[in-house]
Structures are given as C-alpha cells and as structure tokens.
C-alpha positions in Angstrom: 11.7 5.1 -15.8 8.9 7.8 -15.7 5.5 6.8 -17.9 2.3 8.7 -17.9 -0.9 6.9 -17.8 -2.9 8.9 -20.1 0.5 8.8 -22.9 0.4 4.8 -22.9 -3.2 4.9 -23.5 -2.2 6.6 -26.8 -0.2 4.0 -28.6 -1.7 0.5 -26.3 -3.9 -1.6 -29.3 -7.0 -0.3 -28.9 -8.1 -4.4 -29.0 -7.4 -3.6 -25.3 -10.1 -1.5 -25.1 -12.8 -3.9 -25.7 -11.8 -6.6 -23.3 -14.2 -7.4 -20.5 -11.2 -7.5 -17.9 -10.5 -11.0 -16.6 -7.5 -12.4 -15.4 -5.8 -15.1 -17.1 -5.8 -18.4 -16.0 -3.0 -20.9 -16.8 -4.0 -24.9 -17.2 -1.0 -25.7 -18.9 2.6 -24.6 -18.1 4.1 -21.8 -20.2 7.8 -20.6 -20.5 9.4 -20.5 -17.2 12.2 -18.5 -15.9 16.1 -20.3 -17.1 16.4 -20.0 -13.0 13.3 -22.5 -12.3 15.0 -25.2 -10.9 16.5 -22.3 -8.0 13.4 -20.5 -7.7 11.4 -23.3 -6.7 13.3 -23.6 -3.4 10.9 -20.9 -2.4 7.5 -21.0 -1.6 5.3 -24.3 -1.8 1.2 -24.8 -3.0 0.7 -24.6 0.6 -2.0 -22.4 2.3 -2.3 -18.9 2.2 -0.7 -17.7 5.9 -2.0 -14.2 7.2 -0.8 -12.4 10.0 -2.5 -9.4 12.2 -1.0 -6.7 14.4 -4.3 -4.9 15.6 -3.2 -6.6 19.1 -1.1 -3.8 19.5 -3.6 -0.4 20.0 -2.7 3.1 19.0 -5.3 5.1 20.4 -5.4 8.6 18.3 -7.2 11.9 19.2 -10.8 12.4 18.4 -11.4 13.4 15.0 -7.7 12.3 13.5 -8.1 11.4 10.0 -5.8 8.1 9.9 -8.3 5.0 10.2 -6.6 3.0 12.5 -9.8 0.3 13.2 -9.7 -0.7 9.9 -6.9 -3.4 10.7 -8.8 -5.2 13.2 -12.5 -4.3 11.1 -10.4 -6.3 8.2 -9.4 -9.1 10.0 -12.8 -9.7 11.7 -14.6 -9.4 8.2 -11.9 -12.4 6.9 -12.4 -14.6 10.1 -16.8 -14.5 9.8 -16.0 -15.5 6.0 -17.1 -19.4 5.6 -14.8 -19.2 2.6 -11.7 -18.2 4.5 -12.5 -21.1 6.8 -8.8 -22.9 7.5 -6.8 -20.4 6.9 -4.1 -19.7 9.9 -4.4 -16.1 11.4 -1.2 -15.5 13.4 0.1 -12.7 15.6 2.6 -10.4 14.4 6.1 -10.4 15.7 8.4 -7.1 16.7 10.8 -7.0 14.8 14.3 -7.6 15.2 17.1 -4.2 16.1 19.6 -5.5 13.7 16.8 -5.8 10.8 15.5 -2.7 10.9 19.0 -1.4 11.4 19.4 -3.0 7.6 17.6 0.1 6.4 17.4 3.0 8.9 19.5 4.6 10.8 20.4 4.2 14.7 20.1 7.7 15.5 16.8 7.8 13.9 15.5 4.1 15.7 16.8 4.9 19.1 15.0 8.7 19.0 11.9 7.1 17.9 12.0 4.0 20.3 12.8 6.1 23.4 10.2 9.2 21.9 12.7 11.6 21.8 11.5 12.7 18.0 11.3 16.3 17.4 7.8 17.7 16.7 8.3 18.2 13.4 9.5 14.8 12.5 6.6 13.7 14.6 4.0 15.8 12.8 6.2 14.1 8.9 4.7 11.0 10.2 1.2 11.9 11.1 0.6 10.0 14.5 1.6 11.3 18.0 4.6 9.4 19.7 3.4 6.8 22.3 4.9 3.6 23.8 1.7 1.6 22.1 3.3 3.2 18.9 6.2 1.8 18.7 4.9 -1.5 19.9 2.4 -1.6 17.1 5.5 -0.3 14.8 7.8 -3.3 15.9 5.0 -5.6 14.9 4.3 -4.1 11.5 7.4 -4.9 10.7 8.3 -8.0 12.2 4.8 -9.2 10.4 6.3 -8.6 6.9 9.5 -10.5 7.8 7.6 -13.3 8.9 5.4 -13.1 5.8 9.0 -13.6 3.9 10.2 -16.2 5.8 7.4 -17.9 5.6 7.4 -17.8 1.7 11.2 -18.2 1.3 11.6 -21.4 4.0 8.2 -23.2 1.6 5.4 -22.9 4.1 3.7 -20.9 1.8 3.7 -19.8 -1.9 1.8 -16.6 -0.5 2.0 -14.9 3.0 -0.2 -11.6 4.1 0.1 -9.2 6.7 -3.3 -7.4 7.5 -1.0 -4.6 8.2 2.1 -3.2 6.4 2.9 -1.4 3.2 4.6 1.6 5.0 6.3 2.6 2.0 7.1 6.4 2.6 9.6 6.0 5.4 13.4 7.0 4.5 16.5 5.8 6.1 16.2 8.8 8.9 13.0 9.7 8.7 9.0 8.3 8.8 5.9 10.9 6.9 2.8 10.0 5.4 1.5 7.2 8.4 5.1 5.3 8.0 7.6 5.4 10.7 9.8 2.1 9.5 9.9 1.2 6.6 8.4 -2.7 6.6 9.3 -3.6 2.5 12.8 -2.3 2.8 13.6 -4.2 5.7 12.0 -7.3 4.9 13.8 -7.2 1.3 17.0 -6.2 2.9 16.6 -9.6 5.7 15.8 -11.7 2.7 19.1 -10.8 0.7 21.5 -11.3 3.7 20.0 -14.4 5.3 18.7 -16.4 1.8 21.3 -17.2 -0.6 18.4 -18.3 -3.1 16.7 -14.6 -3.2 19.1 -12.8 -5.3 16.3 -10.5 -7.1 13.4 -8.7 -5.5 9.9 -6.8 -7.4 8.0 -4.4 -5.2 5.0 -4.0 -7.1 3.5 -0.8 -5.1 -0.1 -0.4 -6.6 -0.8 1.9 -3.5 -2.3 5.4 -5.0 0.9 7.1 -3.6 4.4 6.4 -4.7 6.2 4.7 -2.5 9.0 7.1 -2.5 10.6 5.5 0.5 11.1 2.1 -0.9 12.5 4.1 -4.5 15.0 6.3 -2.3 16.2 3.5 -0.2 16.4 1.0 -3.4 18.1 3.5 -5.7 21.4 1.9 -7.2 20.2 -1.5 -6.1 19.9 -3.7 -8.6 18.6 -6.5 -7.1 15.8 -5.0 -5.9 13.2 -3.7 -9.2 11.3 -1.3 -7.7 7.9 -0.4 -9.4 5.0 2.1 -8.5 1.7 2.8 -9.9 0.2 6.0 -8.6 -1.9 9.1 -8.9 0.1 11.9 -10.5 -1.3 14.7 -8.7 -1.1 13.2 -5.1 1.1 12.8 -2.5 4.3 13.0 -2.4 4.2 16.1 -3.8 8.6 15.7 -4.3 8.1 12.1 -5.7 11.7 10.0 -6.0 12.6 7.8 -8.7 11.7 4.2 -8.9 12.8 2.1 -11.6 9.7 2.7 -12.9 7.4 5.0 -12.0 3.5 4.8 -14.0 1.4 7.8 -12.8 -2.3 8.1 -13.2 -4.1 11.3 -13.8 -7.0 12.0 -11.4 -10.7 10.0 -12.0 -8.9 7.6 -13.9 -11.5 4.4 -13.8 -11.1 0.6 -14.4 -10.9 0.4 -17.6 -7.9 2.5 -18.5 -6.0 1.4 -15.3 -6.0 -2.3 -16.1 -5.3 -2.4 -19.2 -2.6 -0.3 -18.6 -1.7 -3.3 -15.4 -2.3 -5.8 -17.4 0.5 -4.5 -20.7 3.1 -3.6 -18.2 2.9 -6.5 -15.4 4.4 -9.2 -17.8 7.3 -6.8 -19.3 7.6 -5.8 -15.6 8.2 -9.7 -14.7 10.5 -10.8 -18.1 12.8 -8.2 -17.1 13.9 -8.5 -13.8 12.7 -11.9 -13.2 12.4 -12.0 -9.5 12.8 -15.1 -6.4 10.5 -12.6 -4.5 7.6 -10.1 -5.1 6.4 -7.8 -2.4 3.0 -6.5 -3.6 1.5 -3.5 -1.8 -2.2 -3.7 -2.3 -3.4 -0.4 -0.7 -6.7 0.2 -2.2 -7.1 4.3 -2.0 -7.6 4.0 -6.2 -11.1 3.2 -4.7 -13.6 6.2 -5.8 -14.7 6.3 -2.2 -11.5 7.0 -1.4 -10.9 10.4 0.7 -7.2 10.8 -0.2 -7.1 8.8 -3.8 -8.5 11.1 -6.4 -8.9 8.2 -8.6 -12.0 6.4 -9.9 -11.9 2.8 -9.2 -14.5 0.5 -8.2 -14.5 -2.1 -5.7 -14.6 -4.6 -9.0 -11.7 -3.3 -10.4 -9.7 -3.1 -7.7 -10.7 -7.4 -7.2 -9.3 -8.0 -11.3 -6.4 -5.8 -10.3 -5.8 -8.6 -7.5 -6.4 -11.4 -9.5 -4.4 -10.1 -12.6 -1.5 -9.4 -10.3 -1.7 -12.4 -8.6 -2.8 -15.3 -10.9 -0.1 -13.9 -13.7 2.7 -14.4 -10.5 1.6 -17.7 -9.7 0.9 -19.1 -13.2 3.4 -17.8 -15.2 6.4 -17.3 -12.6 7.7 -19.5 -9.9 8.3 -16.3 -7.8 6.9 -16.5 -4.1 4.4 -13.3 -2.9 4.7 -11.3 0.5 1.4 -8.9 0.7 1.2 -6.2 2.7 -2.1 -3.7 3.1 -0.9 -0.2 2.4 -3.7 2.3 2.3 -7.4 3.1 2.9 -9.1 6.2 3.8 -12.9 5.9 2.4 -15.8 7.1 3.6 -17.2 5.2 5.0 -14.2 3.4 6.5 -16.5 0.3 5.8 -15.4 0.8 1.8 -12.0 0.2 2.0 -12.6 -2.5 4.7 -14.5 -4.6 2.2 -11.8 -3.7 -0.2 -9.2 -4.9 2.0 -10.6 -7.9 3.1 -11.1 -8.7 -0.6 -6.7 -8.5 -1.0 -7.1 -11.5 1.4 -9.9 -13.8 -0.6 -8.4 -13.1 -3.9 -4.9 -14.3 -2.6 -6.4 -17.3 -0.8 -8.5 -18.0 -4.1 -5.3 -17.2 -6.3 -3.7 -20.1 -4.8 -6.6 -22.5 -4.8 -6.5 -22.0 -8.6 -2.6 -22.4 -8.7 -2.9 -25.4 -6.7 -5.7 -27.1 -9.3 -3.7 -26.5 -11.9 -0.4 -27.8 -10.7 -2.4 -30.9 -9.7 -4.1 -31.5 -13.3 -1.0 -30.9 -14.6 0.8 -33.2 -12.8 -1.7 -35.6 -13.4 -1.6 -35.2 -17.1 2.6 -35.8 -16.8 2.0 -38.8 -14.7 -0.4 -39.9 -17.6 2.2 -38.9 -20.2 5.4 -41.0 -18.3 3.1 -44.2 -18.2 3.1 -44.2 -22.3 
C-alpha cells in the first residue's frame, strides 16, 4: 500500500494537531494479542543488550562522503553516559555463509568475499572493495542475528546493534552503503530456526525506503514490511512494501508524528508480529546532508519513544534495532541522534519493566482477597 504524507494530513482529526507530542505510557495492561501466551516465549524485562562492530575498520579515501567514524563516535558517546551505566556492550559476530545465503545469492557472496565485484557493482554500493570490508560486512550482519537471538532465546525484550540497517541490498546486488542485507537475513534465520516467530514487522523509519528489504519480502506474508520515507529521495526506482508512507521534503515534527503515531497501532493490529526489526536511521534530522526533511533532534527522541513504548506496552512483541543512516553536518548531529536510539531503548524498557512490576504487584494484591 502506497500513502502520501501530505494526503493523510487532510482527512487525520485535526485534535491531532494540537497535541504536545508524548508518547503513551501504559500502567495498566490493555488488550493483548489472542497469541500472548506464544509470544511471550520471546524476549524477557531483561536489560537492554547492544552490540558494536567499529572493531572492524574500513578506511575510505580522503574526502568520501559515507561517515564511517560515526559507529565508534556513537558507541563512545553511550559508554561516557552515567545513565547507560550496566548496560553490556558486546562485539559483533561475522556472520554465518548459510545465513546470508538465506537471502542472497552465491554468485553474488563469493564475488564479493573474494573482491572479484565489477566496478560498477562496486561504485552501486558506494565503498571501494577491501578485505577490512568484508570483515566489517560479516560483522554487521552477524550483529543483527545476535541481536535476534538474543531477543527470541529471552535474554532480552530489546537488543541493538550500533551498526546495521543496510536495507537497500537485493538478493544479487548491494547500492546505497549496503552490501548484505542484515534485516533480511536476520528475519529469514529467525523463521527457519524459531518455530515461535511465525510473523515479522520491519518498521524502516530510515529517510530512504528500504527497497531491499520490500523486494526481498514481496509475497511473504510473514514478514509485514513497512517504510516511512522522503518522497523525493533516494531510491529514485522505489519497490513496493506493504506499505509504503512517503514524506514530502521539509516535512517537520509535527506533521510526521502524528502521522507515526495514527498509523503505528493499525500497523501493529494488523499483522500482529512475534518480532519487530526497527531501523532507526535518523537522516529525517534537518542537519541531515542527504534527508531533505525537517526534523529536530526532539522529534526524532518522541519518534523513539512512541515506537518503542507503544511495542512494549501494548504488544508482547520482542525489538531488534539496528542504526540505518546519518549524514549531518556536522557528523557530531546525527552522532548525538544516534546515541539517543540507544537511551530511549534502554529507558523504554526501564518504564516497561516498572510497569510490569506495579502491575504484578497490584495482581498479587488482587489474588490475596
């Protein structure tokens, strides 16, 4: 399904209009899913777990326009933070042949692995071929996965990879910064090796479609595959997700939440999902070199905490993020913007874990009548 931003606006309640955007948080348990005694085998209250791959260094030429320091500018800025104190950073893993070969194809993997990409497909994806690439590749990936098993095998009811979100590579091809395809992969994984994930969201609010993801996921109906972007950017030759809500340039806080906040719980009811993978690129930032929209560093933290308090609260569906992308300028922008994915995530669960204690507090009080 294809919706224009500036249509919705049209026919939305213009009550909308004059809310002071805040995320709504649950103290008392709504309707669940009819599935919530299966989807609570995934997922737990537990800790927020985050994993890095800026071990793995991709030096690029002088002047390239891709920032690759933010990753490990991001994962300093979370470490010095006294409020992220206790949470576990871990190391990426490479990823598995036989996962990635889940989504793209041999001919395409081996090329790449043993740089024998032409230079056209190398100049589709945007970064020149070196062995540090594909190391740093492998562990992009294999990050995501882990963030999934994590969630799925109840270590977490959120995982994050600073790293990620590579949502434009096809089956036999990588462009826009993506080589493999990390969602994809780690969706596909889940499906074949977790009999209790039988529906998947990707919720891509990444300025860019993630036409990848829609291409790969087209027919698939256990994967729901959902995109918020800028109308007028890239791709140019956008695919079809199953549903698709495109933003005309300079669109600012205001109109871009509201518009969030209507569609997230229809999005939610109707595909009900074990699993969400959210890409949390921030380019809607204003700052942003390559977003042509208008957000602020505010809005983009109540587009966080609207996506992920409504998950936690009102679903029993366990969260893989991923970073997606960042091009301000300064770089420093979208750092802070990253790091705040991170800190509304670990916060998001420190409100879902108050609540589930109150509440079960109150039952305990309830059973003793």
């Amino acid at each position: 399904m294809y919706l224009q931003a500036s249509r919705l606006s049209s026919w939305i309640n213009p009550f909308y209009r004059k809310l002071a955007f805040r995320p709504k948080i649950t103290t008392w348990p709504r309707h669940r899913s009819s599935r919530c005694a299966h989807a609570a085998e995934i997922g737990s209250a537990g800790a927020l777990r985050v994993y890095f791959a800026d071990v793995y260094a991709v030096e690029l030429p002088a002047g390239h326009r891709f920032p690759m320091a933010k990753y490990e500018l991001v994962r300093r800025k979370l470490e010095a933070d006294s409020s992220f104190k206790g949470v576990p950073f871990l190391v990426s893993p490479l990823a598995e042949l036989d996962d990635i070969l889940l989504v793209h194809s041999k001919d395409y993997v081996d090329r790449f692995i043993k740089g024998k990409l032409s230079d056209i497909e190398v100049r589709r994806i945007g970064f020149p071929w070196s062995t540090a690439l594909v190391q740093r590749t492998l562990a992009s990936v294999g990050g995501t996965v882990a963030c999934m098993r994590d969630v799925v095998e109840g270590r977490s009811r959120c995982a994050a990879q600073i790293a990620g979100g590579t949502h434009h590579a096809f089956p036999d091809h990588g462009e826009g910064f993506c080589v493999f395809n990390d969602i994809a992969i780690a969706a596909r994984v889940a499906l074949r090796d977790y009999a209790q994930v039988r529906r998947i969201l990707v919720l891509d609010l990444d300025v860019h479609q993630g036409n990848g993801v829609a291409a790969i996921f087209q027919g698939d109906s256990r994967v729901f595959t959902c995109s918020f972007h800028g109308h007028g950017n890239y791709p140019f030759r956008k695919q079809k997700s199953d549903l698709d809500i495109e933003f005309e340039d300079n669109t600012d806080d205001t109109d871009y939440l509201q518009i969030l906040e209507v569609w997230l719980p229809r999005i939610m009811a109707k595909h009900d999902p074990d699993l969400v993978f959210y890409q949390a690129g921030v380019d809607a930032l204003a700052e942003d070199k390559l977003g042509r929209l208008a957000l602020t560093r505010a809005g983009l933290r109540l587009r966080n905490q609207i996506v992920l308090d409504y998950i936690l609260q009102e679903s029993e569906a366990g969260i893989v993020i991923c970073m997606g992308g960042g091009y301000a300028d300064p770089i420093t922008k979208s750092v802070d913007a990253h790091a705040d994915v991170y800190l509304d995530a670990h916060f998001a669960l420190a409100r879902y874990r108050k609540a589930n204690k109150r509440i079960s507090s109150i039952d305990s009080n309830i059973s003793r009548l």
